[in-house]
C-alpha positions as CSV (number, residue, x, y, z in Angstrom):
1,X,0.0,0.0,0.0
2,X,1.3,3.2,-0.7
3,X,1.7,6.5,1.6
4,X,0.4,9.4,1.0
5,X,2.6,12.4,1.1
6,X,1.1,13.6,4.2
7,X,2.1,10.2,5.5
8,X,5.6,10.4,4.6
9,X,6.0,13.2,6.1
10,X,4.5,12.0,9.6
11,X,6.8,9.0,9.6
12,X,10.2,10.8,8.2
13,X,9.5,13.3,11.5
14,X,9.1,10.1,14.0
15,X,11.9,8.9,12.4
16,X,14.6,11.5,12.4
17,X,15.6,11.4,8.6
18,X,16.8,14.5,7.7
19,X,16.7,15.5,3.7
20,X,19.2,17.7,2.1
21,X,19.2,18.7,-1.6
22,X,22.2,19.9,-3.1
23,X,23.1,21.9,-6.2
24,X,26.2,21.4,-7.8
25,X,28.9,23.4,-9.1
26,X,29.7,24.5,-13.0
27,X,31.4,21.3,-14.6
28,X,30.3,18.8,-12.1
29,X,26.9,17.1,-11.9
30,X,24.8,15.1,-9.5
31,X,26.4,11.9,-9.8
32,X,30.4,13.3,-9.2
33,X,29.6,15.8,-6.3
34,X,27.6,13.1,-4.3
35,X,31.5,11.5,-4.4
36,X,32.4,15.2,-3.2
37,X,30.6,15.1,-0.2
38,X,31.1,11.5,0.5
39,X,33.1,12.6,3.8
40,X,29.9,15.3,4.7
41,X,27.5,12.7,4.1
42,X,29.2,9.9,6.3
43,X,30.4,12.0,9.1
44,X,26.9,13.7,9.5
45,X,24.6,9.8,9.0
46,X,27.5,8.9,12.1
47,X,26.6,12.0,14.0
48,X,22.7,11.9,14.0
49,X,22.9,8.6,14.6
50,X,24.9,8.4,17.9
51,X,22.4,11.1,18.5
52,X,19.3,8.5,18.1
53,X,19.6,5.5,16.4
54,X,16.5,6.2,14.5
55,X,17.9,9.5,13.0
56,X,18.9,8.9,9.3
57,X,20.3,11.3,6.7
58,X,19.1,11.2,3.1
59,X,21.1,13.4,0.4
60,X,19.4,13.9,-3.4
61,X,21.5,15.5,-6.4
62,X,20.1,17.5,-8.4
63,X,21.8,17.4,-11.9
64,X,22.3,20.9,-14.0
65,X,20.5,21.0,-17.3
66,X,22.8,22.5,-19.7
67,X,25.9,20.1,-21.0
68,X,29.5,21.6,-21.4
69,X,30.8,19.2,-23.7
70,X,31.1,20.3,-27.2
71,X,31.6,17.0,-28.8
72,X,28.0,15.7,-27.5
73,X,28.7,12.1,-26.4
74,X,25.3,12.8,-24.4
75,X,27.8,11.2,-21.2
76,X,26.6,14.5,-19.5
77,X,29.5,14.7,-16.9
78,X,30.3,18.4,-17.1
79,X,27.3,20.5,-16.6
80,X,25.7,23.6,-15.6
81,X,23.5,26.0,-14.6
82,X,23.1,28.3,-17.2
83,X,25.2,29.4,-20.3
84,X,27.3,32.4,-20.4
85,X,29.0,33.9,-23.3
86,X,32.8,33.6,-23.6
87,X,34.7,35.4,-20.7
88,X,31.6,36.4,-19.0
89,X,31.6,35.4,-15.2
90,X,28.3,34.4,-13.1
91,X,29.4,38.4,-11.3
92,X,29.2,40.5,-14.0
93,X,27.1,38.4,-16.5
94,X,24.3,40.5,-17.8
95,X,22.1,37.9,-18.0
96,X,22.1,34.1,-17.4
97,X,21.0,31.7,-20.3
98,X,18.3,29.1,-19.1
99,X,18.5,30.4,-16.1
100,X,14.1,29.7,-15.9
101,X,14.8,26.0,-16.9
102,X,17.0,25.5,-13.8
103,X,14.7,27.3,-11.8
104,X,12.0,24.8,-12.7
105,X,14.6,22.1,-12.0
106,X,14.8,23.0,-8.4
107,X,10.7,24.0,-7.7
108,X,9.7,20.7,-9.1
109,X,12.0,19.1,-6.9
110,X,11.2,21.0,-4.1
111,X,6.9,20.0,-4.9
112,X,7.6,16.7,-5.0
113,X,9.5,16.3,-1.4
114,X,10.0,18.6,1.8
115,X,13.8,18.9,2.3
116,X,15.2,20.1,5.8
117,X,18.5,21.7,4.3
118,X,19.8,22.9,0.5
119,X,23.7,22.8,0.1
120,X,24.6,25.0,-2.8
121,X,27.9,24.7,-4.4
122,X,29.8,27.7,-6.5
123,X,27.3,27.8,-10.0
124,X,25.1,25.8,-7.4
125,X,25.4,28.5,-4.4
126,X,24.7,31.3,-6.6
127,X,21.5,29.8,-8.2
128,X,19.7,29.2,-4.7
129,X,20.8,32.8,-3.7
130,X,18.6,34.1,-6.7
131,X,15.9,31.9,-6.2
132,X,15.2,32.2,-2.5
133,X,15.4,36.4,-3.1
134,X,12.7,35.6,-5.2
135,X,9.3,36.2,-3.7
136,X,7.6,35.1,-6.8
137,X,9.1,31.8,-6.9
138,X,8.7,31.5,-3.0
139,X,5.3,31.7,-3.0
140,X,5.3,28.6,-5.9
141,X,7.1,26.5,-4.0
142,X,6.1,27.2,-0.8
143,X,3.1,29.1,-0.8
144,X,-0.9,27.1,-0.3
145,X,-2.9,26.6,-3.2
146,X,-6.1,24.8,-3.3
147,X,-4.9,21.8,-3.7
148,X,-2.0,21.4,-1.0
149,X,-1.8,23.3,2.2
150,X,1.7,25.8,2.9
151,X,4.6,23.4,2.3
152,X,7.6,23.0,4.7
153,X,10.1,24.9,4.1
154,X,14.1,23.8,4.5
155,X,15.5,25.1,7.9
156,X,19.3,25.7,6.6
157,X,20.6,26.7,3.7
158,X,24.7,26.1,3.0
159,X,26.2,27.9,0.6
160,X,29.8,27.4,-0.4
161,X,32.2,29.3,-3.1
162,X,29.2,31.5,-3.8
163,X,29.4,35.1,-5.7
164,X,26.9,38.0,-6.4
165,X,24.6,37.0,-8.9
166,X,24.9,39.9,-11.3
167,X,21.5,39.4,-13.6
168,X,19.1,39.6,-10.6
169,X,21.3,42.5,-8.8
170,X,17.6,44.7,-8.4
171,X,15.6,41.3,-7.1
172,X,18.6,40.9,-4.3
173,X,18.3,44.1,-3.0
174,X,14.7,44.1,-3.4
175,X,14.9,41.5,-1.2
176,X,17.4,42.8,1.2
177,X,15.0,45.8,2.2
178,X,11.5,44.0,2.2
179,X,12.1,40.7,3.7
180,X,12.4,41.5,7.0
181,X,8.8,42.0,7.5
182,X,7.9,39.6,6.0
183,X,10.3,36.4,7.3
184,X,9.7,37.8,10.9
185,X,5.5,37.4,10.5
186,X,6.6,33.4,8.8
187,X,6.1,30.5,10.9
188,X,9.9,29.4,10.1
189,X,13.0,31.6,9.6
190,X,15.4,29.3,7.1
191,X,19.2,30.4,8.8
192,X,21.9,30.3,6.0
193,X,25.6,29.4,6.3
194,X,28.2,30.8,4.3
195,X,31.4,28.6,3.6
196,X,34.1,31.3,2.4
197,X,37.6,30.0,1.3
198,X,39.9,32.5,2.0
199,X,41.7,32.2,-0.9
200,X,38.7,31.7,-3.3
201,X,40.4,33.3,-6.6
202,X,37.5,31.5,-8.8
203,X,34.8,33.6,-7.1
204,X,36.6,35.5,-4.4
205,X,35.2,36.4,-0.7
206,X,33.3,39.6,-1.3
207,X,31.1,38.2,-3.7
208,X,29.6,35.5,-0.9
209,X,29.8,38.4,1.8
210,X,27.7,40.0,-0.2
211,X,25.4,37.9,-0.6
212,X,25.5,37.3,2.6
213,X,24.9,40.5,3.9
214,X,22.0,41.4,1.6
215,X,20.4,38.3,3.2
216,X,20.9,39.4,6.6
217,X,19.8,42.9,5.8
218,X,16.7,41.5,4.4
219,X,16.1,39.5,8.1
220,X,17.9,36.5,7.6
221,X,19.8,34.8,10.1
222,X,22.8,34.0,8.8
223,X,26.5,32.5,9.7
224,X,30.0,32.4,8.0
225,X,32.3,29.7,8.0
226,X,36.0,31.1,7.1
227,X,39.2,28.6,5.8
228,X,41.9,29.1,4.9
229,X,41.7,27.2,1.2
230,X,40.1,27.9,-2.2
231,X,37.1,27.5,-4.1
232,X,36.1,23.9,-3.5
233,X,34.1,22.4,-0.7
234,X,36.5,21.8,2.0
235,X,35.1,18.8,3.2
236,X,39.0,17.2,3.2
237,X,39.1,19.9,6.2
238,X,38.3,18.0,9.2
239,X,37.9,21.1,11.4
240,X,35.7,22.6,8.8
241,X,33.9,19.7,8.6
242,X,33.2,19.3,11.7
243,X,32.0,22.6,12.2
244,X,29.5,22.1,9.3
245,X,28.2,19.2,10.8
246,X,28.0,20.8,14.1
247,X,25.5,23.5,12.3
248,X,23.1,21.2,10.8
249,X,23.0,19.4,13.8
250,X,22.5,21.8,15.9
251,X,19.6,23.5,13.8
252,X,17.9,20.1,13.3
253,X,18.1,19.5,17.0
254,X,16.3,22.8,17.6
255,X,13.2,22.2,15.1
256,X,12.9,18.5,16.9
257,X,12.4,19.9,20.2
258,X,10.1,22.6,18.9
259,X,8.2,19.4,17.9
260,X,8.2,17.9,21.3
261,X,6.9,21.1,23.0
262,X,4.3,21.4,20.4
């Protein structure tokens, strides 16, 4: 017999599992950055459970739509986001190419299973910065219709390697002056963490920062997570690691108990 969403959702709560969605970077695709965060997603399924043995972890991997290689073998192992023309950078790009697909990609995703946490890498990162500044697209995913009640949204959002994203420049700080209102009146208030690699030169600090300061502007609550290395997720880093297991954990800890009082 089958469950009903409503269903799944009451038994992933008595259960613990936590669901994380995660966006990739430019070049990789679902498949290759699941081997990325191999060392996220075995030290954090060890963590929640020692916490409860019922407490699972389930990651899904979203793969980009648009295909980098030229020679179209159709193998689809270099992907991304949107299209860009030659020299253009995701920061000063006057527009993105496909950029609606992708955001399709992630709402349908996002309607077809509640996720507690959205780990945004680089390309990745810079996408779910856009989207979640979009009230528009908010209210899609999230909002009631008819025929479904308000859906649940994620508690955490991780960004890593992230920079400005140029096209939607007017949305972002749009967003940065009117959301407080209206996250402070919401029933949840999604906290954000900001991975920053000190020597980022792909897309340096102050792009992230200021992403990250438009969201907490806009009445976010958001965190940074400083290293020392570059661009990639430093999930090698067992200190930085650690720490980004100790904020998932932390936060997921917090909505459980808001459960139990409830």
């Amino acid at each position: 017999m089958s469950l009903t969403d409503k269903d799944e959702d009451v038994q992933s709560s008595e259960k613990g599992i936590v669901r994380i969605l995660c966006l990739h970077g430019k070049g990789n695709n679902g498949k290759s950055f699941q081997t990325i965060l191999e060392p996220l997603e075995k030290d954090l399924g060890t963590r929640l459970a020692s916490l409860n043995e019922i407490n699972t972890v389930e990651f899904d991997y979203l793969t980009a739509p648009f295909d980098m290689d030229e020679d179209g073998d159709e193998k689809h192992l270099k992907m991304e986001w949107w299209t860009l023309p030659p020299g253009v950078r995701s920061f000063n790009a006057k527009e993105y190419g496909g950029f609606k697909q992708s955001s399709a990609l992630v709402e349908n995703a996002l309607l077809e299973k509640d996720y507690d946490f959205i780990i945004g890498h680089s390309q990745g990162a810079i996408l779910l910065s856009a989207l979640l500044s979009c009230e528009d697209w908010k209210d899609r995913v999230y909002g009631s219709t008819k025929a479904r009640p308000v859906r649940k949204q994620a508690m955490g959002h991780v960004f890593n390697g992230s920079a400005w994203p140029n096209p939607f420049t007017e949305q972002l700080e749009r967003f940065s002056s009117n959301a407080k209102t209206i996250v402070e009146n919401s029933a949840t208030k999604p906290k954000n963490l900001f991975i920053i690699g000190e020597r980022d030169h792909i897309n340096p600090p102050e792009g992230a920062e200021r992403v990250r300061d438009a969201f907490k502007k806009g009445g976010l609550e958001v965190a940074s997570c400083y290293h020392s290395g570059g661009h990639s997720l430093p999930v090698a880093d067992s200190a930085v690691l650690g720490e980004i297991v100790d904020w998932i954990v932390e936060l997921f800890n917090q909505h459980q108990n808001k459960k139990i009082e409830q």
